[in-house]
C-alpha positions in Angstrom: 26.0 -53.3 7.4 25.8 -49.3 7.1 28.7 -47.0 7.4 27.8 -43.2 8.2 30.5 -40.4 9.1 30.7 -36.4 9.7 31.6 -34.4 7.6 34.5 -32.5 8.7 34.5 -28.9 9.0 37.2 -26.8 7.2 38.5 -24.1 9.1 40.9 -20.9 7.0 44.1 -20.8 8.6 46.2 -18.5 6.8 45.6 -15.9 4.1 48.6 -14.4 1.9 48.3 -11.6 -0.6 50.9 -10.3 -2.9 51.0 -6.8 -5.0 51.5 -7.8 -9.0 51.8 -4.7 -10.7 50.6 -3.9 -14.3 53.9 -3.3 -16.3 54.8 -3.6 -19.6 56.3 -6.8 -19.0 53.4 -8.6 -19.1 51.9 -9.0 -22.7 48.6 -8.1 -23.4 45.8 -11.2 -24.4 45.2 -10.4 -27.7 41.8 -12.9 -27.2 40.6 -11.2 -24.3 41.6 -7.8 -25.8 39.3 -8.4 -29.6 36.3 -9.2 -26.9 36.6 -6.0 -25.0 37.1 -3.5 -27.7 33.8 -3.4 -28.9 32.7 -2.7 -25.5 35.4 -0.2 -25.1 34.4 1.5 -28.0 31.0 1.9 -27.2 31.4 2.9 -23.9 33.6 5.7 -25.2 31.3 7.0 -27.6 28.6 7.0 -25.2 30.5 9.0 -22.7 32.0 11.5 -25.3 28.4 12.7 -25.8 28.2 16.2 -25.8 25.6 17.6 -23.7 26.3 21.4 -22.9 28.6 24.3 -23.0 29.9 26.5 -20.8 31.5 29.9 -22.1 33.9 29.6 -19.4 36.1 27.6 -17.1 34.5 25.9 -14.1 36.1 25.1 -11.2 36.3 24.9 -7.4 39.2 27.2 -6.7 38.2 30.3 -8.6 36.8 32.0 -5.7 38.0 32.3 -1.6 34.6 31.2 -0.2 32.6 30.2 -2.9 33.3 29.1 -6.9 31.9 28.8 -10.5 31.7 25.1 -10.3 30.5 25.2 -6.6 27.5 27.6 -7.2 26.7 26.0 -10.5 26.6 22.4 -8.6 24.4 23.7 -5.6 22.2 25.4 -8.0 21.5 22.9 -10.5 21.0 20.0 -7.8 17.7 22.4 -6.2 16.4 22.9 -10.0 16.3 18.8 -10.1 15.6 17.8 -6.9 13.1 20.7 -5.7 10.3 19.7 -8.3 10.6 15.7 -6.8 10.6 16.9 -3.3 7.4 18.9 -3.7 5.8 16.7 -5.3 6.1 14.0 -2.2 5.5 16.5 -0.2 4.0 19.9 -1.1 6.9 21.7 0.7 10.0 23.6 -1.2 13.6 23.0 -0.6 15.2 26.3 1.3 18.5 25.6 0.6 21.4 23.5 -0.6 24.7 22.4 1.4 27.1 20.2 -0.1 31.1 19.8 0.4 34.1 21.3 -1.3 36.1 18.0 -1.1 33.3 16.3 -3.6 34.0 18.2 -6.4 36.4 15.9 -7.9 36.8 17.7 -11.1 37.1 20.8 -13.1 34.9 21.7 -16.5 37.0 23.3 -19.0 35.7 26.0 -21.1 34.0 24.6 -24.1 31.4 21.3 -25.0 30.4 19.4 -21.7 30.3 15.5 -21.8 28.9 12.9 -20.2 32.4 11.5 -19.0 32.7 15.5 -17.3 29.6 14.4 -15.5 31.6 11.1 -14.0 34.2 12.9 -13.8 33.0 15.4 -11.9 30.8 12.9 -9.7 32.3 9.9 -9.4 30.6 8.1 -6.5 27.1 7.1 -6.1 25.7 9.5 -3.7 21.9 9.9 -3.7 20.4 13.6 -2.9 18.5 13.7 0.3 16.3 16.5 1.9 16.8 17.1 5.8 14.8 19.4 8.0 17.0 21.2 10.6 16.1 23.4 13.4 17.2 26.7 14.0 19.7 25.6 16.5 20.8 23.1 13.8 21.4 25.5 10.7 23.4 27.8 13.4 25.9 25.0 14.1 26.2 24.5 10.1 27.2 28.3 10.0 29.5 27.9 12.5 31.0 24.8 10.7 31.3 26.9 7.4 33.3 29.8 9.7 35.8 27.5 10.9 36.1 25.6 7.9 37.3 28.9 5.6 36.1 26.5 2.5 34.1 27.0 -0.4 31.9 24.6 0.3 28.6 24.7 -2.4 26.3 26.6 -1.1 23.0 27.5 -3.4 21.9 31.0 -4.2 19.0 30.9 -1.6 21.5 31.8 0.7 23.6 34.6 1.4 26.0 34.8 4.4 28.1 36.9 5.4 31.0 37.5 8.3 33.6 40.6 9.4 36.6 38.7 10.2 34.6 35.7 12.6 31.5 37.9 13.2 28.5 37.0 11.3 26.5 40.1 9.6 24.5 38.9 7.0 22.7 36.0 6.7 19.4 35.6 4.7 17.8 32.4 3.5 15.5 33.6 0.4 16.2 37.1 1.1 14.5 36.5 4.7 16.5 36.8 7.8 17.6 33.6 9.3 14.5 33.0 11.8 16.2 30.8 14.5 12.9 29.7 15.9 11.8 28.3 11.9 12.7 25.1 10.6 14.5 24.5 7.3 14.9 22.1 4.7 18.4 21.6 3.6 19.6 19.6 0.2 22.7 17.3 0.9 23.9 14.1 -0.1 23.0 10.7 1.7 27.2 10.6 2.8 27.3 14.5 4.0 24.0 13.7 6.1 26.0 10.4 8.1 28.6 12.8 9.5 30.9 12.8 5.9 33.5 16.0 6.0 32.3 15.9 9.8 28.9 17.8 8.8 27.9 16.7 12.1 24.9 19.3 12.2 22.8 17.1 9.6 22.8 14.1 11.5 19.8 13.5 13.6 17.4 15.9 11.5 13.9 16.3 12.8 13.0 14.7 9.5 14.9 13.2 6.4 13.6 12.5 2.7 15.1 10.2 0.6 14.6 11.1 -3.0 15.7 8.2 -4.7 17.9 10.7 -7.1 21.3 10.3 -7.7 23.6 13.1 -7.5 25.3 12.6 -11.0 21.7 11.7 -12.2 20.6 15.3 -11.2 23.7 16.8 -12.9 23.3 14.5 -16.6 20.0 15.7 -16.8 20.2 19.3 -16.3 23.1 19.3 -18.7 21.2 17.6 -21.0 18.3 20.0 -21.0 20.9 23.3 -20.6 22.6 24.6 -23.9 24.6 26.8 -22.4 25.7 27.0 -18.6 25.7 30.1 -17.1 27.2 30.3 -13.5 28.9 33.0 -11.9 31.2 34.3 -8.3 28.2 36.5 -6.8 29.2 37.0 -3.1 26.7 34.4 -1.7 29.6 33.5 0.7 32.0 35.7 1.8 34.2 37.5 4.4 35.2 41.2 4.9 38.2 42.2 6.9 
């Protein structure tokens, strides 16, 4: 005589989550705690690696439409990413465009570390290339108008407006040629709509680098003994 039966199928009814917070009520595992410090320990040391110096204090706020930290970020990203980019491709980068809401951190004066790096760049954006039309780079001008931010913008550029009227604006000390197109450094979340940089989606063509972002800024601390960055009037407004 055999016997055979289905197996019945669970099915999750109900889910219920509490918050426990971390107080000092709850006593620390003095096991657990002997088997992390080592790691601990080394994962400090490794981050309070000094790899430059900067003679002054960086930061995003230093400047009304541009800043120390902003330049310096722009600028450093095209020295590291401009060499891969041409190499896959034979073509240069024009320019570099990334967001004043992803500089997370300030650099003060003095020895740069690797934990200013994460610090700096916490999340794991990649650096991408896209190439925008004319029509394309004139909606990311008239994004940067509205927005009255000092968004990074690289030294390749220089833009300038009276009050909301534009009367400068060069791309390697060229004119802007509307009928040209232009490659254009961002990150992988700027170039799917992040900050609503709307203008880079739907490039005629995009490049992936396979570079990370804080990857581009470890190593050009690392081979940089002293940072020099400064506020000069890439991005600005007269009245």
């Amino acid at each position: 005589m055999m016997f055979s039966c289905t197996p019945s199928k669970k099915q999750l009814v109900e889910i219920q989550t509490r918050l426990i917070p971390v107080t000092d009520t709850y006593q620390t595992d003095s096991l657990i705690e002997n088997y992390i410090l080592p790691y601990r320990n080394s994962v400090h040391k490794e981050m309070s690696t000094v790899l430059s110096y900067t003679p002054i204090d960086l930061n995003s706020f230093d400047g009304k439409l541009e800043s120390t930290l902003g330049n310096l970020l722009a600028d450093l990203c095209y020295e590291q990413a401009n060499p891969v980019f041409n190499k896959r491709t034979q073509k240069n980068i024009d320019f570099v465009l990334f967001n004043h809401g992803g500089i997370r951190a300030p650099i003060g004066k003095g020895g740069i570390t690797k934990r200013h790096a994460f610090q700096l760049m916490p999340f794991e954006n990649t650096l991408v290339v896209v190439e925008l039309t004319g029509d394309k780079v004139l909606e990311m001008v008239t994004y940067l108008n509205k927005s009255n931010r000092a968004h990074p913008i690289s030294k390749h550029v220089k833009l300038h407006f009276k009050k909301d009227v534009m009367t400068t604006f060069t791309i390697n000390k060229q004119n802007f040629d509307p009928s040209k197109n232009y490659y254009v450094l961002t990150s992988d979340y700027l170039q799917k709509g992040g900050d609503k940089m709307n203008f880079f989606a739907n490039p005629v063509s995009l490049h992936e680098l396979d570079y990370k972002f804080r990857a581009a800024i470890l190593d050009y601390f690392a081979k940089t003994d002293t940072i020099k960055t400064q506020l000069d009037q890439r991005f600005k407004r007269l009245n």
